[in-house]
C-alpha positions as CSV (number, residue, x, y, z in Angstrom):
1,X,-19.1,48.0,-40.2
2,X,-21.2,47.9,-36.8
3,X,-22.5,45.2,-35.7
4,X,-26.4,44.5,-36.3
5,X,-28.5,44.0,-32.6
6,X,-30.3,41.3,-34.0
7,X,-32.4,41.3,-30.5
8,X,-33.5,44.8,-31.0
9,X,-33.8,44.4,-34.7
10,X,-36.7,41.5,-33.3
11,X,-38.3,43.9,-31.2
12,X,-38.4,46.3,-34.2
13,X,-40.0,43.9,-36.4
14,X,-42.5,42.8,-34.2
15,X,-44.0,45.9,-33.2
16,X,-44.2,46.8,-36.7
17,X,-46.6,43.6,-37.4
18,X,-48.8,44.0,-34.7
19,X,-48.9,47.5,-35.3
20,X,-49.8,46.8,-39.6
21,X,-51.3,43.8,-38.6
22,X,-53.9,45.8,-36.3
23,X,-53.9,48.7,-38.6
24,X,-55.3,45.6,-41.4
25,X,-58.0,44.6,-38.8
26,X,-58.9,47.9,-38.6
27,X,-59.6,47.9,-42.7
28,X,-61.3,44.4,-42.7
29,X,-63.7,45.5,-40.5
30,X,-64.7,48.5,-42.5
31,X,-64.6,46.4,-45.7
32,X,-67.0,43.5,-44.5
33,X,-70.0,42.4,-43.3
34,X,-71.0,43.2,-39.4
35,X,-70.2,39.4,-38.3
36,X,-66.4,39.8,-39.8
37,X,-66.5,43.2,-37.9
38,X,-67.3,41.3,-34.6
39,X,-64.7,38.7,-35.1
40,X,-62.3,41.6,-36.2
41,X,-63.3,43.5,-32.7
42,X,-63.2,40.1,-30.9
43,X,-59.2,40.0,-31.9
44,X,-58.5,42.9,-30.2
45,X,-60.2,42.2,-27.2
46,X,-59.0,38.7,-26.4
47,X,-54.9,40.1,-26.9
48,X,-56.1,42.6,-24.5
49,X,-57.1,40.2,-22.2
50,X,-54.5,37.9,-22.4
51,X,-51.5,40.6,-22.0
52,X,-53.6,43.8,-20.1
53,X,-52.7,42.0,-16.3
54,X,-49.1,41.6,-17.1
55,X,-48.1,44.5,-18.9
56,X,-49.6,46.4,-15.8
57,X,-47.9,44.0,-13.2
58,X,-51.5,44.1,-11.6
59,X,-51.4,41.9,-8.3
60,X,-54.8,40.0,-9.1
61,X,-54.3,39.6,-12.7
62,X,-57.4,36.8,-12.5
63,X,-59.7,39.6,-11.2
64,X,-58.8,42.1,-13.6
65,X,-59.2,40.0,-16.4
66,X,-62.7,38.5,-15.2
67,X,-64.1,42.1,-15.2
68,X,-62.6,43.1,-18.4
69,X,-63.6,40.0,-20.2
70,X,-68.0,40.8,-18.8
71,X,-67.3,43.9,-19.7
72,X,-66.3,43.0,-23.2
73,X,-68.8,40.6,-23.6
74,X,-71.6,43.1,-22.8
75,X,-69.8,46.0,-25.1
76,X,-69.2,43.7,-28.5
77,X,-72.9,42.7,-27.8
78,X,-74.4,46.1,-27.6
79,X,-71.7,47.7,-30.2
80,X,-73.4,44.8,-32.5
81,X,-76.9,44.7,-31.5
82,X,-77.7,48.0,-29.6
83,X,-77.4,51.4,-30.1
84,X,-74.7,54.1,-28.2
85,X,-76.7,55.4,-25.4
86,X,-77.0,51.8,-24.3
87,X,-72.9,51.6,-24.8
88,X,-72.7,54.2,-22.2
89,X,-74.7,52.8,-19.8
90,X,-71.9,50.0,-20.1
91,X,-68.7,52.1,-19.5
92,X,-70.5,53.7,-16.2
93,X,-71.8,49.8,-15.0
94,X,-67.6,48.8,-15.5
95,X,-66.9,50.9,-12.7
96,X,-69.2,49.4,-10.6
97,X,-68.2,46.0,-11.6
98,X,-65.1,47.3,-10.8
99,X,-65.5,48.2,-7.5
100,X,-67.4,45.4,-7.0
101,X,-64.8,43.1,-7.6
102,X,-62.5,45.1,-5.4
103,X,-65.1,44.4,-2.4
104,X,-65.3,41.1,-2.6
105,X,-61.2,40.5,-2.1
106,X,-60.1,38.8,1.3
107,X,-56.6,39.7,0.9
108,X,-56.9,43.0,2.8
109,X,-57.1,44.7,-0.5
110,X,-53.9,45.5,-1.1
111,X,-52.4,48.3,-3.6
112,X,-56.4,48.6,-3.9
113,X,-56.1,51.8,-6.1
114,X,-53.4,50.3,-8.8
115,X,-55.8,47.3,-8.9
116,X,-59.1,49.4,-9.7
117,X,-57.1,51.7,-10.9
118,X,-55.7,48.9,-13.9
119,X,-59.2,47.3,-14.1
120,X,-61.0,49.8,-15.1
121,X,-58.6,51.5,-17.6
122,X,-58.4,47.9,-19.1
123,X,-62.3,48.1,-19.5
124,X,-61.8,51.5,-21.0
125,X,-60.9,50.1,-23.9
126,X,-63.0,47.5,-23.8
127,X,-65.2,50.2,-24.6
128,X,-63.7,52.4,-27.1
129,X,-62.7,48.8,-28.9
130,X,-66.1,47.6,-29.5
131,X,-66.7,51.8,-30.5
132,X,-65.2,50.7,-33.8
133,X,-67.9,48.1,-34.8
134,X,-70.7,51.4,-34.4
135,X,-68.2,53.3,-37.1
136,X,-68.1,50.2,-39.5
137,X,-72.0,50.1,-39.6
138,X,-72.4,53.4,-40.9
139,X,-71.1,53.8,-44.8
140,X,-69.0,56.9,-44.2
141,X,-67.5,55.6,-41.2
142,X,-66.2,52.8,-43.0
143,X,-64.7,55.3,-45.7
144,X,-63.1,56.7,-42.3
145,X,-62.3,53.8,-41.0
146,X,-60.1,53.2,-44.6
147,X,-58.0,56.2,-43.7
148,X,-57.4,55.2,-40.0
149,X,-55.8,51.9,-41.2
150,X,-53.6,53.0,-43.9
151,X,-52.4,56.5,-41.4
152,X,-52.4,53.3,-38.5
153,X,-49.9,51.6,-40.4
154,X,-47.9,54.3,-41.9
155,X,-47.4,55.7,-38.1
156,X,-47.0,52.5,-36.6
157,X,-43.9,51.9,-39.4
158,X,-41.8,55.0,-37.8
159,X,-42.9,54.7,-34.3
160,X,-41.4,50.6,-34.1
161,X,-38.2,52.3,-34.2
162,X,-37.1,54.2,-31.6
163,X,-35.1,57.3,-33.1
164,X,-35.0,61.0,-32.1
165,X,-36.6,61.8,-35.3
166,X,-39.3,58.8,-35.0
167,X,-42.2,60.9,-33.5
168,X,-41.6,64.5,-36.1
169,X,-41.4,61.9,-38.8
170,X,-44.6,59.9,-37.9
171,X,-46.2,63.5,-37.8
172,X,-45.4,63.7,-41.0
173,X,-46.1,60.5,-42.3
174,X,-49.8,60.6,-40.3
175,X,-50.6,64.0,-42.0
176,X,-49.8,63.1,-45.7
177,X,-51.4,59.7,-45.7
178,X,-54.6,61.1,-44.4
179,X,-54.9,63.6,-46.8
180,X,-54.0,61.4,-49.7
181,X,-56.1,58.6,-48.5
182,X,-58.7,61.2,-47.8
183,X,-58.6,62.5,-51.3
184,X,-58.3,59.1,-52.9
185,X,-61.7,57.8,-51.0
186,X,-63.6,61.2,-51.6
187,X,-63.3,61.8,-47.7
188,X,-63.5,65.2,-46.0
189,X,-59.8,66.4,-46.4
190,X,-60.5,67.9,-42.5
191,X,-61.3,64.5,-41.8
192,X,-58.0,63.0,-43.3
193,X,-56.1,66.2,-41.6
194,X,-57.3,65.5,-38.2
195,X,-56.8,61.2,-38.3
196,X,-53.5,62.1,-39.7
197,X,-52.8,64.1,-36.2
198,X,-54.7,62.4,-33.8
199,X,-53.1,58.8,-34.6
200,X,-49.5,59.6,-34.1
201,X,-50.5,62.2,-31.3
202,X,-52.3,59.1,-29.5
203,X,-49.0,56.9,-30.2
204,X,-47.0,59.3,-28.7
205,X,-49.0,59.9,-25.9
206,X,-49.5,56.0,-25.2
207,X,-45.4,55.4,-25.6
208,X,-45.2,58.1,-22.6
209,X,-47.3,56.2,-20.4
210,X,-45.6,52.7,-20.9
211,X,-42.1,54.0,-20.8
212,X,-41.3,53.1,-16.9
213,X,-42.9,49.4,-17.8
214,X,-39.6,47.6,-17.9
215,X,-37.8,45.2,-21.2
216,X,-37.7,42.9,-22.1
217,X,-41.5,42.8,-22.3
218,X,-43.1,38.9,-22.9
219,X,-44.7,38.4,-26.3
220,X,-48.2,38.8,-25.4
221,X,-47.4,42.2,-23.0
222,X,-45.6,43.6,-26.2
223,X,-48.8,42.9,-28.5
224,X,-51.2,44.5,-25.9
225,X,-49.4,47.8,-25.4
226,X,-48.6,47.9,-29.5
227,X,-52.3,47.4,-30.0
228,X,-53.5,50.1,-27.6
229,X,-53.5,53.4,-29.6
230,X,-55.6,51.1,-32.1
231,X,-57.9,50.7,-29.6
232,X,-58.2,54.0,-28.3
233,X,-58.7,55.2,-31.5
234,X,-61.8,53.4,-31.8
235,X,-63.2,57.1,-29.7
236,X,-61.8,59.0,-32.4
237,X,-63.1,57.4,-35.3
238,X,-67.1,57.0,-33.5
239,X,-66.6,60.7,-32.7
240,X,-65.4,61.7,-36.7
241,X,-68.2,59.7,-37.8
242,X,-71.0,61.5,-35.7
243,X,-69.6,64.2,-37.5
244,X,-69.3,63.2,-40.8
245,X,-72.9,62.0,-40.9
């Protein structure tokens, strides 16, 4: 009998809580009022900040995580209290902040690009985080939102482990708890078809991009890049609901 790799086995387990444990944030925030919604939103945002810097390696963590956090500030405000054409005006000013942030180093500016380059992704989903909060004020988006958390979770389940089946079988998984949720909650079955795609797809995609970052990750650089299809989702879901409406 082999062995168990209790340290992987760790690993395992833990990206399979934040991964159901964001997918249930998700759901909350569909399921109550908008001040739980904010608070829900808020979550996301401050693990975000805490492990964005370092799972990046960005040389001036502080900086990064000074823009990000105005920029999150201003988004979760307008996401509560203003409307989506105002929420674009805030993705085009985090450039700028950006930028401006990058101008005002005395360093030489050093590995300027990676720096900007991190910041600005980092408010990215600042944005598309705080998108959620517009889908959970509308009562079909929160019917949507229903479906995202329950695929979330059901993806997030067979992408922790790393297999060579792991991403056909998340697929899978993503496609037939759409539909089923989607059918349960009277939801489009489109609607439930294309979550059921698009949240596996976005895990795949995202476990591309972080493949060169190097183990073992720290505890809060783990949670950030588990928690960043939920966040990028939050697009998806303000797009489905435009739709759905």
């Amino acid at each position: 009998m082999s062995e168990i790799n209790y340290p992987q086995a760790k690993t395992v387990a833990g990206r399979i809580a934040i991964g159901v444990g964001g997918a249930a944030l998700v759901v909350i925030g569909s399921l109550s009022n908008e001040g739980t919604g904010l608070i829900c939103a808020a979550l996301f945002v401050v693990i975000l900040l805490l492990g964005w810097s370092r799972l990046l390696r960005l040389p001036h963590p502080n900086a990064a995580r000074l823009v990000m956090a105005l920029v999150a500030l201003v988004a979760l405000g307008v996401a509560n209290w203003g409307t989506p054409t105002l929420m674009a005006f805030v993705l085009g000013l985090s450039a700028a902040a950006t930028f401006m942030a990058e101008m005002l180093r005395r360093d030489g500016r050093q590995q300027l690009l990676k720096q900007a380059a991190g910041t600005f992704t980092g408010c990215l989903l600042m944005v598309t985080t705080a998108l959620w909060i517009f889908v959970w004020r509308t009562e079909l988006g929160r019917g949507e939102a229903l479906v995202f958390g329950v695929v979330i979770a059901a993806v997030a389940l067979v992408e922790s482990i790393e297999a060579r089946t792991s991403h056909a079988l998340a697929f899978v998984n993503g496609i037939v708890a759409g539909l089923l949720v989607a059918w349960v909650l009277s939801v489009q079955l489109w609607a439930g078809l294309a979550i059921g795609v698009c949240t596996p797809l976005c895990y795949v995609l995202i476990g591309r991009a972080t493949q060169e970052v190097s183990q073992p990750l720290a505890p809060i650089s783990g949670a950030t890049r588990n928690l960043i299809p939920h966040c990028m989702l939050g697009v998806v879901a303000y797009v489905l609901s435009l739709v759905l409406v």
